[in-house]
C-alpha positions in Angstrom: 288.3 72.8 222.5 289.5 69.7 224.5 292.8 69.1 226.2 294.9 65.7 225.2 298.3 64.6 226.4 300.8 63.2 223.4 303.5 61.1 224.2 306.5 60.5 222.0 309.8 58.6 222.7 311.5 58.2 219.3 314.0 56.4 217.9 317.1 58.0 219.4 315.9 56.7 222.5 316.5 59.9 224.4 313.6 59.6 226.4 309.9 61.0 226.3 308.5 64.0 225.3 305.2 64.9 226.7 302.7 67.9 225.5 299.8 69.7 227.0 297.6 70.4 223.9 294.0 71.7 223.2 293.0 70.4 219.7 289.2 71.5 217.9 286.6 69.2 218.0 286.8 68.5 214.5 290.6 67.8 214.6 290.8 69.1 211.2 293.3 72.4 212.5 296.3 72.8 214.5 296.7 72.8 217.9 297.6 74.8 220.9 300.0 73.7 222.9 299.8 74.7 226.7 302.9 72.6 228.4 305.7 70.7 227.8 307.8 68.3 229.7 310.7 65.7 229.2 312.6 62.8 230.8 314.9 60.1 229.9 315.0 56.6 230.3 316.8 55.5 233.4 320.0 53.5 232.1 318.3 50.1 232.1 315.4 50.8 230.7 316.9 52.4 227.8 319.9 49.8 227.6 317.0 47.3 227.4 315.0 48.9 224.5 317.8 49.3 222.6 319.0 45.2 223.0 315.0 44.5 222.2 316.0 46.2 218.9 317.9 42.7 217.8 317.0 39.2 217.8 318.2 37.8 221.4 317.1 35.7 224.1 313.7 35.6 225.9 312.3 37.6 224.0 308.1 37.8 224.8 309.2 38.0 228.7 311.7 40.8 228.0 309.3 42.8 225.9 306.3 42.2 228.1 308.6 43.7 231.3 309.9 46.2 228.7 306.4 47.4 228.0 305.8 47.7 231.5 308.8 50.1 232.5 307.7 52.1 229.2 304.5 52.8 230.7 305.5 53.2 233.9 307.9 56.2 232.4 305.0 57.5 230.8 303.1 57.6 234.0 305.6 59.8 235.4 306.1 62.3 232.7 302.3 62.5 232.5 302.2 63.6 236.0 305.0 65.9 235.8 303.2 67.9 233.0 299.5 67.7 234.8 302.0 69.0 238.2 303.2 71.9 235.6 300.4 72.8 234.2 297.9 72.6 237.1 295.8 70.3 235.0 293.4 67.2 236.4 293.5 64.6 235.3 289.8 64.1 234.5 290.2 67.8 232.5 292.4 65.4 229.8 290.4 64.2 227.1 292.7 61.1 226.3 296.3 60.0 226.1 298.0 59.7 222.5 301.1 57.5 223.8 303.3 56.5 220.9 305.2 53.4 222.7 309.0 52.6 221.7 309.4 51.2 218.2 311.3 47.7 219.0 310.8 46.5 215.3 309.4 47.9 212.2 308.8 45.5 209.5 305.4 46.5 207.0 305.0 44.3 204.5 307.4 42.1 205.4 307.8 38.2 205.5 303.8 37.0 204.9 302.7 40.2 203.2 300.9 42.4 205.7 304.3 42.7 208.0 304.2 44.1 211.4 305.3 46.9 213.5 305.8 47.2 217.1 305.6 49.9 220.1 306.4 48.6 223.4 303.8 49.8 225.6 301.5 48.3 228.0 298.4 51.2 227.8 296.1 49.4 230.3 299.1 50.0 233.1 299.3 53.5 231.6 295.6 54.0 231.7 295.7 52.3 235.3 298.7 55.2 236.7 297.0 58.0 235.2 293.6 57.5 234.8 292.9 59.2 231.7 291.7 57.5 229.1 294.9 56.0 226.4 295.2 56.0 222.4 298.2 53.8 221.7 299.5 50.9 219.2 298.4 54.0 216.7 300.6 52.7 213.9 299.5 48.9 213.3 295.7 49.7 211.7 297.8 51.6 208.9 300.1 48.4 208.5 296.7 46.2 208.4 295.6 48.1 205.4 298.8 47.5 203.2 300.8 50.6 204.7 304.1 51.4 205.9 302.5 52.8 209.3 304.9 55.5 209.2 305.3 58.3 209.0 302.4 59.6 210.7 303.3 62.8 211.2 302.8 64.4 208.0 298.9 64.9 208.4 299.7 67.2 211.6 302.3 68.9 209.6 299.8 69.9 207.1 297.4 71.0 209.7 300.0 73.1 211.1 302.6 74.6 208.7 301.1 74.1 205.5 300.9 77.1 203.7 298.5 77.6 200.6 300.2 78.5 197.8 303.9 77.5 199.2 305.5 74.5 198.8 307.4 74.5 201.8 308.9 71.2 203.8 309.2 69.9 207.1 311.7 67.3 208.6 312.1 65.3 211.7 315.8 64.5 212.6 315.2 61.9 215.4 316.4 58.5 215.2 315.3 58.7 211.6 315.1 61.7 209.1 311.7 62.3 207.9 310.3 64.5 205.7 307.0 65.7 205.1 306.4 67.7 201.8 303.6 70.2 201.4 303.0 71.4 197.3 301.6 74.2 197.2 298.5 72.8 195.7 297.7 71.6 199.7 298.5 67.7 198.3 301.0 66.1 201.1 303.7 63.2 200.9 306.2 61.9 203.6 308.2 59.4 204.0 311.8 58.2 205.9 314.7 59.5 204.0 317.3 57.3 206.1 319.3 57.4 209.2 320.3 60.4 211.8 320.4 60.1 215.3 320.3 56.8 215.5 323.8 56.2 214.5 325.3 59.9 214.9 324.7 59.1 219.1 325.3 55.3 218.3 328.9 56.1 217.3 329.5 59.1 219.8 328.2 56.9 222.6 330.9 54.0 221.8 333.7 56.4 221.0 333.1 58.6 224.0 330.1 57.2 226.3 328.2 60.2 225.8 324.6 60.2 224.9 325.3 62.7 221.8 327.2 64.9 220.4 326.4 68.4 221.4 326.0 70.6 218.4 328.1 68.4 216.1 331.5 69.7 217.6 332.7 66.2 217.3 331.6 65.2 213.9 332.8 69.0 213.0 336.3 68.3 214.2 336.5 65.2 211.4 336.6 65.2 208.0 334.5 62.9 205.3 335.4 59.6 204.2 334.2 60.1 200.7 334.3 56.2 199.8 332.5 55.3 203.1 330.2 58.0 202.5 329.7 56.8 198.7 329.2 52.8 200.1 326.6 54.0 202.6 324.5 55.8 200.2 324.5 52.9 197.8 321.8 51.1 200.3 318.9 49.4 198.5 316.9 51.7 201.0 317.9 55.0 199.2 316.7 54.0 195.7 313.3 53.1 196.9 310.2 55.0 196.0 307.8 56.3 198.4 306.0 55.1 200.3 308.7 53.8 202.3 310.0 53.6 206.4 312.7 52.5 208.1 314.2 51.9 211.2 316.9 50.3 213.6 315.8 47.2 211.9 318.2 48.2 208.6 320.0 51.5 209.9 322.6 50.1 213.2 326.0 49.7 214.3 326.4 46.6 212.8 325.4 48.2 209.3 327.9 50.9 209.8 330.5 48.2 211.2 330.1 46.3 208.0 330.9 49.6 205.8 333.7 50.8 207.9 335.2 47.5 208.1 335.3 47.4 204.2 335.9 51.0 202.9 337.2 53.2 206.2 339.4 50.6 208.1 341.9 53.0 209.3 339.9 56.2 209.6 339.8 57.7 212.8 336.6 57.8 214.5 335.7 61.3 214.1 335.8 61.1 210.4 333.5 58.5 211.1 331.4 61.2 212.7 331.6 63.6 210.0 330.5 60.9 207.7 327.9 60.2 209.6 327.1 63.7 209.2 326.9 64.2 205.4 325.1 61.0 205.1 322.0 62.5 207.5 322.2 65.5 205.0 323.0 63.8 201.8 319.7 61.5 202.0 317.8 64.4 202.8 318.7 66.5 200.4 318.6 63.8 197.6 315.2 63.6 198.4 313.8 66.9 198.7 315.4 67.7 195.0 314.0 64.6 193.8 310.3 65.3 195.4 310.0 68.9 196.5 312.4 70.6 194.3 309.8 73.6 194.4 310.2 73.8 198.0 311.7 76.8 199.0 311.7 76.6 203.0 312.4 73.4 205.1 311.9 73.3 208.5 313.4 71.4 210.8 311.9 69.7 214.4 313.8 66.7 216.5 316.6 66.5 218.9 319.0 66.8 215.4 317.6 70.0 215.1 319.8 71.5 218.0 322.8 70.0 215.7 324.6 73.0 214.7 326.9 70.8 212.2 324.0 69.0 210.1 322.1 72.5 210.0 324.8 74.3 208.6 325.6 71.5 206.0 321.7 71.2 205.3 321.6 75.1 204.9 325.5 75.4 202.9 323.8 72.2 200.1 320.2 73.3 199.3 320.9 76.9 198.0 317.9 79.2 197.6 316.0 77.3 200.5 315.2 79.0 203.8 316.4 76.0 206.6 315.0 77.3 210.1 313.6 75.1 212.9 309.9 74.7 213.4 310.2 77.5 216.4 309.8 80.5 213.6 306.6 78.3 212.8 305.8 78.7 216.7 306.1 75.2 217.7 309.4 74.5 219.6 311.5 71.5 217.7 311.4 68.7 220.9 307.2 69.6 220.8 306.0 68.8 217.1 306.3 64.9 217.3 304.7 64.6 220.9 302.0 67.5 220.2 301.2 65.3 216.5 300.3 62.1 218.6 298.0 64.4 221.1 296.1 65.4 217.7 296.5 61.8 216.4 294.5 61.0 219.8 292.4 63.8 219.0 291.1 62.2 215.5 290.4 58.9 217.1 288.1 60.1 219.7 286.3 62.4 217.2 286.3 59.4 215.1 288.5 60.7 211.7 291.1 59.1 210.0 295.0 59.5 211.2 296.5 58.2 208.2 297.2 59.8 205.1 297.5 57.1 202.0 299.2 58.9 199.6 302.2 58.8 202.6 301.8 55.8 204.0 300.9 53.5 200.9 297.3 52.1 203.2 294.2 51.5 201.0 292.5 54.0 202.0 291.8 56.6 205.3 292.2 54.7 208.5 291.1 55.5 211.9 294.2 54.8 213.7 294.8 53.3 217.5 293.6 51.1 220.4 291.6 52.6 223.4 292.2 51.7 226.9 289.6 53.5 228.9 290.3 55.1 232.3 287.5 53.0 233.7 
């Protein structure tokens, strides 16, 4: 067994996860996880991310100091968890960083497309001298895939179940679900939006980061022609493969819908809305795809939302909705302990990828390495 660090700050932008994790030598099964830790960006770091999101001025230099401060925040969180776990550095096989998606665009505009994760893994390779694995998404794009998501191979190494179609889905930024037949074949894919525009909307309205539990979106009730606009995205009717991101799911995509169909509706039926839309795509596309499935489970920070895991549990009937912890891996540790085995596979030389997810050509072996020395 060897120990690896995975990094993961998601979409939501509520800052970094970090994991502790001895993974086999073969990374072919799951993982043990021996420590976790968490931070969040510092306000202008975060502010700064989120602006890079959108066209604006100055772009390169912004992104380049961006990618700096990202790796900087790594730094920190990696010592925090070595400080925790009375690990040394040198007893860390390598570093599976995932960066901050700024822009996510396979496919897009000459054909191949492009997707970026701000992160500068020399300076993080530099602070903590442990070898890094980072920019683990673009090698997938380069082979005609959607680079996302990449989670689904860990899934299967962790919760499949032979014989069980069961289901697993990530509410960060962006619901994702991974789908496990019971024949052991696996697809995933982005359903749509979640915390990227439940916090979006909560952080205008009330200057908080989120909205604990759902109490606020609980307190509205659903605008049923906003909800019936939203849903009639392009995205929706797309067959997997498929990813998304800020680049299509924002405020300004929810401005343009509320300014049309929910004009005088009080912001926390906005919230509500909000809401039902994170659960209606989900659940449109695990009956579509997985209508076997009799379990879901859910990881993420939209996990802790007591709202959308009641109204996921009240519209799938007949289907066991629990959090990853009954599976023995705590909801805010799946997506950071997947990019520890992700780093795992590309030291033991495997493939990351899984085609029939992503849409790629075939099995890739995903990331960049910045040695410790």
């Amino acid at each position: 067994m060897a120990r690896y660090i995975g990094l993961m700050s998601g979409t939501s932008l509520d800052g970094i996860d970090a994991v502790l994790a001895e993974c086999d030598k073969v990374a072919s099964g799951p993982v043990r996880v021996l420590g976790h830790t968490h931070a969040p960006y510092i306000d202008s770091v975060r502010a700064e991310l989120l602006a890079l999101n959108a066209p604006g001025a100055d772009e390169l230099h912004r992104a380049a100091l961006a990618a700096n401060a990202v790796a900087r925040a790594y730094a920190s969180v990696v010592t925090d968890l070595l400080l925790s776990t009375s690990t040394a550095a040198h007893d860390v096989r390598a570093i599976g960083a995932h960066g901050q998606t700024v822009r996510h665009q396979p496919g897009a505009v000459d054909g191949t497309g492009y997707t970026i994760q701000l992160l500068n893994g020399s300076l993080l390779a530099e602070h903590t001298r442990i070898d890094v694995v980072c920019d683990l998404r673009s090698r997938d794009v380069a082979a005609g895939g959607q680079g996302a998501p990449l989670a689904p191979a860990f899934h299967a190494a962790m919760f499949a179940r032979p014989g069980h179609a069961r289901a697993v889905l990530n509410l960060g930024g962006i619901a994702n679900l991974t789908l496990l037949a019971a024949d052991g074949s696996v697809i995933g894919f982005d359903c749509g939006p979640a915390n990227a525009l439940l916090d979006g909307w909560c952080q205008r309205h009330h200057n908080l980061a989120y909205d604990e539990a759902g109490r606020w979106a609980a307190s509205g009730s659903v605008v049923a022609d906003l909800l019936d606009a939203l849903l009639s995205d392009a995205y929706f009717k797309l067959d997997p493969p498929k990813s998304t991101g800020r680049d299509l799911f924002n405020l300004s995509w929810l401005d343009t819908a509320v300014g049309a169909h929910a004009r005088h509706a009080r912001a926390e039926d906005i919230q509500a809305t909000l809401a039902a839309l994170t659960v209606a795509c989900v659940v449109r596309d695990l009956r579509r795809h997985a209508a076997d499935a009799r379990a879901l489970y859910v990881c993420g920070g939209g996990a802790r939302n007591a709202h959308v895991m009641a109204l996921l549990a009240q519209a799938l009937p007949g289907v066991d909705v629990q959090t990853t912890g009954v599976l023995g891996l705590p909801v805010d540790q799946v997506e950071a302990a997947a990019f520890a085995w992700l780093a795992c596979c590309f030291v033991e030389g495997r493939a990351g990828n899984v085609p029939a997810v992503t849409g790629a050509l075939g099995p890739r072996r995903l990331g960049a390495l910045h040695p410790a020395r």
